[in-house]
C-alpha positions in Angstrom: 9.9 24.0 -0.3 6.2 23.2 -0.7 4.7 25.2 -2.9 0.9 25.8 -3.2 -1.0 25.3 -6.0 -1.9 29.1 -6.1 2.1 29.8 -5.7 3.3 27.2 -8.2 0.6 28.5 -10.7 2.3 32.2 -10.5 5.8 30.6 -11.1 5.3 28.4 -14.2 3.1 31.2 -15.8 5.7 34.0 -14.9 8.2 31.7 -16.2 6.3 31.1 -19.3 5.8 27.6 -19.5 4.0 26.7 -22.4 1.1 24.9 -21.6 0.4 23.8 -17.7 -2.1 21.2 -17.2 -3.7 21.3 -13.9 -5.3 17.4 -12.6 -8.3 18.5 -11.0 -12.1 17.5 -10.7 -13.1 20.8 -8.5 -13.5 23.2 -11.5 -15.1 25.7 -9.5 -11.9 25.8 -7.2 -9.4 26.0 -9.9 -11.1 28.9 -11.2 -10.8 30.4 -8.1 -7.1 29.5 -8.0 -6.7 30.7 -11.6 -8.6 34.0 -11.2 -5.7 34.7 -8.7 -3.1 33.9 -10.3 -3.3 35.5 -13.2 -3.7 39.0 -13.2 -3.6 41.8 -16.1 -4.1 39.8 -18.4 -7.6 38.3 -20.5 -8.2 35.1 -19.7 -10.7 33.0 -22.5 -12.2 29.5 -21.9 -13.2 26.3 -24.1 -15.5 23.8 -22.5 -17.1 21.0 -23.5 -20.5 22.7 -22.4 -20.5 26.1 -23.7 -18.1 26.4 -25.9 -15.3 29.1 -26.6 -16.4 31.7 -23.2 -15.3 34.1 -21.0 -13.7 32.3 -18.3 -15.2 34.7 -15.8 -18.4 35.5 -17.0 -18.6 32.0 -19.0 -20.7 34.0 -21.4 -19.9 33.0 -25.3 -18.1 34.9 -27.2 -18.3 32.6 -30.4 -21.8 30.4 -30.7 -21.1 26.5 -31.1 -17.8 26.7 -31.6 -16.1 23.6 -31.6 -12.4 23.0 -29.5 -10.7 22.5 -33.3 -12.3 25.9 -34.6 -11.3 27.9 -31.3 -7.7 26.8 -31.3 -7.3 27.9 -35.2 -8.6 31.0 -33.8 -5.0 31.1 -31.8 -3.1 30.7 -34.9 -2.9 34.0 -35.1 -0.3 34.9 -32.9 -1.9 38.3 -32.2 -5.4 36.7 -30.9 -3.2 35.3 -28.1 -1.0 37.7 -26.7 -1.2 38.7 -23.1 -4.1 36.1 -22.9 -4.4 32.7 -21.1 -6.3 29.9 -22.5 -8.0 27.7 -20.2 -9.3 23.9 -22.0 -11.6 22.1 -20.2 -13.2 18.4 -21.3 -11.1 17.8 -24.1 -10.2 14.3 -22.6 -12.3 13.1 -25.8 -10.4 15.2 -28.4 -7.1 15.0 -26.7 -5.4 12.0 -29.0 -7.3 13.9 -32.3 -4.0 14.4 -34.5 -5.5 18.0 -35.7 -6.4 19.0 -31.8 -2.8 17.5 -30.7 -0.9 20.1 -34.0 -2.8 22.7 -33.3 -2.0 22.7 -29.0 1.7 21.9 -30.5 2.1 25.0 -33.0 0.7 27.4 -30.1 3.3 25.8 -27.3 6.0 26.2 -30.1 4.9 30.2 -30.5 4.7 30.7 -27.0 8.2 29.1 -26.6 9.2 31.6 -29.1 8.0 34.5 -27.4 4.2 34.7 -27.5 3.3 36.2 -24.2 0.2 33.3 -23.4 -0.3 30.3 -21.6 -2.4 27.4 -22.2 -3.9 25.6 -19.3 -5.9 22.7 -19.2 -7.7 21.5 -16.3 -8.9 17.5 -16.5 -9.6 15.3 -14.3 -7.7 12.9 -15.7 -4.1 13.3 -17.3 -3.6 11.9 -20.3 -0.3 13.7 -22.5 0.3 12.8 -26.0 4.0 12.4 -26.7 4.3 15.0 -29.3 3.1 17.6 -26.2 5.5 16.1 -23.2 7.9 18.5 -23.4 5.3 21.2 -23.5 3.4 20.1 -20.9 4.2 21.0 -16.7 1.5 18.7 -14.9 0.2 20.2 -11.7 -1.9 18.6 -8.7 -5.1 20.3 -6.7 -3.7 20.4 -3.5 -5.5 18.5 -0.3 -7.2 20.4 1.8 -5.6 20.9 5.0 -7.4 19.7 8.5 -8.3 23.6 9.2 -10.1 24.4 6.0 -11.7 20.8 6.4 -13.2 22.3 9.7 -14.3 25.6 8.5 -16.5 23.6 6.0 -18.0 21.4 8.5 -18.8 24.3 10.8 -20.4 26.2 7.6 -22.6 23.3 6.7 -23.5 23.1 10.5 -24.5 27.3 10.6 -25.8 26.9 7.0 -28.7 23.9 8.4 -29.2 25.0 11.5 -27.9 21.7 13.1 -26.9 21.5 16.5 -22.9 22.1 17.6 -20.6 19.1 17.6 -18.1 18.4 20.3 -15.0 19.5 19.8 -13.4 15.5 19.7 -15.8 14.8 16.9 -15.1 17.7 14.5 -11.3 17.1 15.0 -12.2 13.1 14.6 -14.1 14.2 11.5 -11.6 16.3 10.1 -9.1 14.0 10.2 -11.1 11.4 8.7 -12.2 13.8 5.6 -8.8 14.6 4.8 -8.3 13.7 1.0 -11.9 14.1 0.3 -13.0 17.1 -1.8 -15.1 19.7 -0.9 -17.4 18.8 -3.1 -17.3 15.1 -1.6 -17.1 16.6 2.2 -20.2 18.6 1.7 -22.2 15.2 0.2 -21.4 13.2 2.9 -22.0 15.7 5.9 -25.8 15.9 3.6 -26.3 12.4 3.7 -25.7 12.2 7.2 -27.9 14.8 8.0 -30.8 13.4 6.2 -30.4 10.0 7.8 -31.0 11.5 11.4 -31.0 15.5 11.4 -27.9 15.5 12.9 -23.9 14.8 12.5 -22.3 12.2 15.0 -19.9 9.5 15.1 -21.7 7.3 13.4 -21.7 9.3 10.5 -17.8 8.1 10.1 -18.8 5.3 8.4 -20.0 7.2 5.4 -16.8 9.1 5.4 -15.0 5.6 5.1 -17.7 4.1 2.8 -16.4 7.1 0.2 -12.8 6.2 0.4 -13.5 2.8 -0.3 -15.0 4.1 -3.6 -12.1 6.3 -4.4 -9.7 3.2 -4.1 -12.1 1.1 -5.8 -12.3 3.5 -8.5 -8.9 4.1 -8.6 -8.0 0.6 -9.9 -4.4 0.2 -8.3 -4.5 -0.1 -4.9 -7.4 -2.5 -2.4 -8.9 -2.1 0.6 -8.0 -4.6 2.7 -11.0 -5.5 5.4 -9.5 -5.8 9.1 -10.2 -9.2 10.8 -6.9 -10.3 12.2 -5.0 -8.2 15.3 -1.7 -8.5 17.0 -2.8 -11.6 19.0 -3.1 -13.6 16.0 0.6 -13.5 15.6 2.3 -16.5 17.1 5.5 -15.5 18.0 7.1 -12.4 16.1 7.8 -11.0 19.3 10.3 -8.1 18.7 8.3 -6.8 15.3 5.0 -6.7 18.0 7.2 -4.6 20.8 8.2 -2.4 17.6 5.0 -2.2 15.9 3.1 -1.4 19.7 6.3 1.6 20.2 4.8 3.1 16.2 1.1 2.9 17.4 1.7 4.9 20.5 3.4 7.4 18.0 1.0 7.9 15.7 -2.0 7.7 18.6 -0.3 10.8 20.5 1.2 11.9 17.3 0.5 16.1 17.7 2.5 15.4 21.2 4.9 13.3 19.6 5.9 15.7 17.1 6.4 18.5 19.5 8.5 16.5 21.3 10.5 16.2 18.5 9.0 12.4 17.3 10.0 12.1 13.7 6.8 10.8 12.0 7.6 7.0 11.6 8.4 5.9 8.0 7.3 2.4 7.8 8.7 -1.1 8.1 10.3 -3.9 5.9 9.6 -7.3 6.7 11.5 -10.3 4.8 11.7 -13.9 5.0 10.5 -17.0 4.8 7.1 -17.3 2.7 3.8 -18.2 4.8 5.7 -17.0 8.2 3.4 -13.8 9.3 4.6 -11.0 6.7 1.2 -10.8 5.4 -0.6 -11.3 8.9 1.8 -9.0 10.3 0.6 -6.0 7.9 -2.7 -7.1 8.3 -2.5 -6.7 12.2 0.0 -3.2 12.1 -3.1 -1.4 10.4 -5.5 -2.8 13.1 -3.2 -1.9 15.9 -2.9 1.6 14.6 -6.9 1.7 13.6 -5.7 2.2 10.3 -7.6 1.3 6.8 -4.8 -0.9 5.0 -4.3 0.0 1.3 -2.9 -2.9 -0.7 -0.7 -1.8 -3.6 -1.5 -4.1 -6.1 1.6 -5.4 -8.4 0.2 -6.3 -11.1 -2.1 -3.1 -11.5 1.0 -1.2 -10.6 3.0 -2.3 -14.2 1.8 -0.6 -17.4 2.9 -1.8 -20.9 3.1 1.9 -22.2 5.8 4.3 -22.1 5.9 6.1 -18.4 2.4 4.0 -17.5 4.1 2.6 -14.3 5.9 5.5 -13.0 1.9 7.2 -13.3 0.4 4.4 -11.5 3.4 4.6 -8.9 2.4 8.5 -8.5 -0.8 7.9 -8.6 -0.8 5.2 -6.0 1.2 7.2 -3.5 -1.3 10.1 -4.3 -4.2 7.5 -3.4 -2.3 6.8 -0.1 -1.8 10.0 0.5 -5.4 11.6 0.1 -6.4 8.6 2.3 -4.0 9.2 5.1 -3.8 7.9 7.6 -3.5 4.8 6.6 -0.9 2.1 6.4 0.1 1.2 2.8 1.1 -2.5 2.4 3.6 -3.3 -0.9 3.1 -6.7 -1.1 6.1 -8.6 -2.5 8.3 -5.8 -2.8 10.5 -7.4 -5.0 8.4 -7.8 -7.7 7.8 -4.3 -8.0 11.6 -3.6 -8.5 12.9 -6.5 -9.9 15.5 -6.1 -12.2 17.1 -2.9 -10.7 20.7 -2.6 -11.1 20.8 -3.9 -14.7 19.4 -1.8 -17.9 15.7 -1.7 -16.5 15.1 1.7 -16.5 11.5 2.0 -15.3 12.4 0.4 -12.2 15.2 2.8 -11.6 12.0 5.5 -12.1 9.8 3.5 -9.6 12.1 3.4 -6.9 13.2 6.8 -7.3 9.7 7.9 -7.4 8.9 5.7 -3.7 12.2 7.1 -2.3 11.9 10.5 -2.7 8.1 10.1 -1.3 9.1 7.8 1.6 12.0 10.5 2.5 9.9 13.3 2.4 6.6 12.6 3.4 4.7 14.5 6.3 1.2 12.9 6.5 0.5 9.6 8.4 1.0 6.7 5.8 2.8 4.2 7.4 4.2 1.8 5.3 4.4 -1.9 5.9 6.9 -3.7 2.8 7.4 -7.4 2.9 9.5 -9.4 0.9 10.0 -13.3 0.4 13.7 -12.8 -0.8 15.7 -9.6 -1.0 18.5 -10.4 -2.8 15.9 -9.4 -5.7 16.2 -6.1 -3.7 18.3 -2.8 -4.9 20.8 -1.9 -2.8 19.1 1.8 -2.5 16.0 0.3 -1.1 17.7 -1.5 2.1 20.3 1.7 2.7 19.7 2.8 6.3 17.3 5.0 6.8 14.6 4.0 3.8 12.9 2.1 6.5 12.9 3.0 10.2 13.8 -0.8 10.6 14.2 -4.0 8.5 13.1 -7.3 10.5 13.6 -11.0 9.3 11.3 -13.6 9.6 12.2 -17.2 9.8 10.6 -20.1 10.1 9.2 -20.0 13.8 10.7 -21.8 17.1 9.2 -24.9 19.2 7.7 -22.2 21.0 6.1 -19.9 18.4 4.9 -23.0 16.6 2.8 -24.1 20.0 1.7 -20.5 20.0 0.0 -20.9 16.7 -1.2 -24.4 16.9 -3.3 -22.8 20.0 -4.3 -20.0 18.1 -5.8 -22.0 15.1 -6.9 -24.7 17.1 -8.9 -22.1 19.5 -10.4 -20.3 16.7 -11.9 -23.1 15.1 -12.8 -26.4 17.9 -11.9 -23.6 20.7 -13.6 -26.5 23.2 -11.4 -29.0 22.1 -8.0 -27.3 22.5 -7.8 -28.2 26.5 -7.5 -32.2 25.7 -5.4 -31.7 22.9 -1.2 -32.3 23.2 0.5 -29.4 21.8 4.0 -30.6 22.6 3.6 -33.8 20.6 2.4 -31.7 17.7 5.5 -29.5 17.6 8.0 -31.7 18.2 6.8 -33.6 14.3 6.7 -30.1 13.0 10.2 -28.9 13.5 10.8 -26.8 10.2 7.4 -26.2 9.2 5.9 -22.4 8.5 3.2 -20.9 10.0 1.2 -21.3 7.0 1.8 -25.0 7.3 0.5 -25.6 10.5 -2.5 -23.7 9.7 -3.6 -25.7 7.0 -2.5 -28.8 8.9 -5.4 -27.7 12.1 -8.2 -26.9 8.7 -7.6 -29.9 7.0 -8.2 -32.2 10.9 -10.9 -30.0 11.4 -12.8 -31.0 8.0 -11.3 -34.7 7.8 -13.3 -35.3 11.5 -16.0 -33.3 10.7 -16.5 -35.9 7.4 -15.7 -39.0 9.2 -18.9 -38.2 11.2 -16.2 -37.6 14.7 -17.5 -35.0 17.9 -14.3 -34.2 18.8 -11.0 -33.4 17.4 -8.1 -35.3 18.9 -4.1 -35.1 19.1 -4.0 -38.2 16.7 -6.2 -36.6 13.7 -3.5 -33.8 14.0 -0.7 -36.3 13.8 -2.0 -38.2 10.9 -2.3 -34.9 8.8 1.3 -34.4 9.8 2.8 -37.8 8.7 1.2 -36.9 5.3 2.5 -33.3 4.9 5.9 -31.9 4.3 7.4 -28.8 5.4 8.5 -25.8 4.0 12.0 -26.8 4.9 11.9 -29.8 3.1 10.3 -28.7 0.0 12.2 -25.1 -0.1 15.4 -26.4 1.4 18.2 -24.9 -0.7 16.5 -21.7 -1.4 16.0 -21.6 2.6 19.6 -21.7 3.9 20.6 -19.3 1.2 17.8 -16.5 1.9 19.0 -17.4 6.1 22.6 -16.6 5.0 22.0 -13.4 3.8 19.5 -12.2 6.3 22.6 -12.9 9.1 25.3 -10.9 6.7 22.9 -8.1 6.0 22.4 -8.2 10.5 18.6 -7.4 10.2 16.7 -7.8 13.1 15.0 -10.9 14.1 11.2 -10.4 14.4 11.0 -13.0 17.1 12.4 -13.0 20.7 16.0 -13.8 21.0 
């Protein structure tokens, strides 16, 4: 069950859990959500601003005092009772040794019967270990699609703007879904003072501000969109798929009524430099999708429970910036080592696997792998992904497809005299990527031999000096090929 913030707030404090620390940065809303939740008894607040307050009238109640001197007020068991502290801005003070003993010894007397809560509101979480086991960590929740509406239509009454078609408040909505009020409000301003008025164009600025929150963020990019389906040469049956999702997700309130499951997302494997990459990069353009890179490297921390944060936090990104498609680059890097003693990967993949199973908003995610026998078992059971599609290196046919398409996009008047079927017939084993760099490097070696025109024969001559995949990978190859047939996933390209 999915609990609300307001709901969940009841049950840990009812339950008496210690100290609940609430990952916020609308203050003004978690007060509201606290003021409700707790009732009957006093509630008392440190900030960083005014010191030890009222939480609801936020007038003092001691002058200057500091967070250490407030929290020895609490030693005294009797100071606390029936009370709830509420600790704001002490992500400076929050690795002090005195500030972490003192938090310590008034979770240790509310586990042994002190009637009080602590809860701090951050907008960060940072938890020392000697407060872990204290410590319940809670999440603001998103605002839904029809409280993002009500604050359009109140900043439209509130200026006096003109109404907004129906198509572009839902459009908006949508698009402000993950942003907080606070942020929602700021950007409807700005795109009032650009023009005195809210329209489509004011979109932009909506996806201008979840660029910053990714960029901010530090774990996951925005990818830009240039390439679309039609850059694909070949890949025939992962396009008919990916076209069947996109018609999904564009109809997706019919879909669901009609009892659609909300697609999952899609692993592609195989050979490196073969369209995994392209292909994400065209999925998110297809669905008119911003495309969120997890980045690997970001993703792996060196402390203790580091990466299983950034994993949360990256599916939280994803999440708050729904929809969107969420591309996990080199899957196997992320869980390498499963099935051995590496715990934190056991963590990460649990952590992606309950999300991927239980996730309602529209993140469609797009895996690729170079070679899945680096894979765990869990991650390629039925189900994980609505389908699993291998990608080899491409056929006499896909290979003319992407000569044309490289060709075309750089010497486009050039590609009518040029004779595709001698090219693929002295590139038989060579990747996609290959062929791309073999049509660049022509391109530039008769555009510096002072040439007007680019020929069959400069192509051929940059073949006779290249090798292919095949040959260089060979071994590593045949054994990946193997094990795609065993494992019967399906071949992205036409049969």
């Amino acid at each position: 069950m999915n609990y609300s913030l307001r709901e969940k707030l009841i049950r840990y404090i009812d339950a008496g859990f210690p100290i609940i620390y609430i990952n916020s940065f609308e203050e003004s809303k978690v007060d509201e959500v606290i003021k409700y939740a707790i009732s009957g008894r006093e509630i008392v607040e440190w900030n960083g601003f005014n010191g030890y307050v009222d939480f609801i009238t936020k007038a003092s109640i001691i002058e200057n005092c500091s967070l250490r001197d407030t929290l020895k007020v609490f030693k005294n068991n009797s100071e606390l009772n029936r009370k709830v502290l509420v600790l704001k801005d002490i992500s400076p003070f929050i690795k002090n040794a005195n500030i972490i003993s003192y938090i310590k010894g008034i979770a240790q007397n509310i586990n042994e019967g002190l009637d009080a809560n602590i809860i701090i509101v951050s907008t960060s979480v940072y938890i020392p270990s000697e407060l872990e086991k204290y410590i319940t960590v809670l999440e603001m929740d998103y605002l839904k699609t029809p409280e993002i509406e009500k604050i359009i239509l109140k900043f439209i009454k509130d200026n006096s703007l003109q109404s907004i078609s129906t198509s572009l408040l839902e459009e908006m909505s949508v698009a402000f879904k993950g942003l907080s009020q606070f942020e929602i409000n700021n950007i409807l301003a700005l795109g009032y003072a650009d023009d005195g008025e809210l329209t489509h164009k004011d979109l932009s600025l909506i996806f201008e501000q979840k660029q910053q929150i990714i960029k901010k963020a530090g774990i996951l990019e925005m990818i830009p969109l240039k390439e679309d389906i039609g850059d694909i040469g070949g890949l025939e049956n992962l396009k008919v798929w990916l076209k069947r999702k996109a018609m999904v997700f564009k109809n997706l309130v019919k879909a669901r009524q009609f009892g659609v499951d909300m697609p999952r997302g899609v692993l592609i494997a195989g050979v490196p430099g073969c369209g995994k990459s392209l292909s994400a990069k065209a999925a998110a353009k297809l669905l008119r999708f911003p495309l969120l890179r997890l980045d690997v490297g970001r993703l792996i921390g060196k402390y203790v429970g580091e990466s299983e944060r950034n994993m949360r936090k990256a599916i939280a990104l994803a999440e708050a910036i729904s929809p969107c498609v969420l591309w996990v680059d080199e899957l196997e890097k992320v869980f390498a080592g499963i099935g051995g003693a590496d715990e934190v990967a056991a963590r990460l993949i649990e952590n992606f696997l309950i999300w991927m199973h239980g996730k309602e908003s529209p993140t469609f995610v797009v895996a690729t792998a170079n070679d899945i026998t680096k894979l765990p078992p869990e991650l390629l059971r039925k189900g994980n992904f609505d389908e699993i599609f291998y990608v080899g290196l491409p056929s006499e046919e896909e290979r003319k497809n992407i000569f044309r398409i490289h060709i075309a996009r750089r010497r486009k008047n050039d590609l009518g005299s040029i004779d595709i079927d001698k090219l693929i017939s002295k590139t038989q084993g060579y990747s996609g990527a290959d062929i791309e760099e073999i049509v660049k490097e022509s391109i530039e070696t008769v555009f510096v031999e002072g040439k007007n025109e680019l020929t069959t024969e400069d192509i051929l001559r940059v073949i006779e000096k290249s090798h292919s995949l095949s040959e260089i990978m060979k071994e590593p190859l045949e054994k990946m090929s193997r094990e795609y047939e065993n494992r019967k996933f399906k071949n992205a390209s036409k049969l």
